[in-house]
C-alpha positions, -999 to +999 in steps of 0.1 A: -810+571+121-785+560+092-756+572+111-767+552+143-771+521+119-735+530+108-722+532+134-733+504+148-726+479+123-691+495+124-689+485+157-705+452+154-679+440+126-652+451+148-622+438+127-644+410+103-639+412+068-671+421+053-672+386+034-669+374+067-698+399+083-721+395+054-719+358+059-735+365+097-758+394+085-769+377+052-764+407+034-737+414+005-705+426+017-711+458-007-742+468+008-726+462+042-701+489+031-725+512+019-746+513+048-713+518+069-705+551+048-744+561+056-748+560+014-776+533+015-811+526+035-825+494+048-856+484+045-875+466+075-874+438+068-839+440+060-837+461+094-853+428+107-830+402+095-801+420+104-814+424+144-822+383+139-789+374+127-768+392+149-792+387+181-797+420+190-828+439+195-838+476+180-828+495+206-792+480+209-790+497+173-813+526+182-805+537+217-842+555+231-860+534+205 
């Protein structure tokens, strides 16, 4: 599940700066990195804001979800 979170956010940020994405997401633009490389979790309700922010739902990030 952390790589589809990965690799999704990768995707989502596109060509953003992660200043830039963490302003959308709400979440610092380390953290944003970390979770890119797969070396950090997410809790839900960070899981949550993240889906709110960027208007997506759960299963846009976790295909079969």
């Amino acid at each position: 599940m952390e790589q589809q979170l990965a690799d999704f956010l990768r995707k989502k940020r596109g060509e953003e700066t992660y200043a830039a994405f963490g302003r959308r997401t709400g979440l610092p633009p380390s953290t944003l990195f970390r979770l890119e490389q797969g070396q950090q979790s997410l809790t839900l309700g960070r899981l949550e804001q993240i889906t709110k922010r960027l208007k997506v739902k759960l299963a846009d990030i976790f295909p079969g979800f």
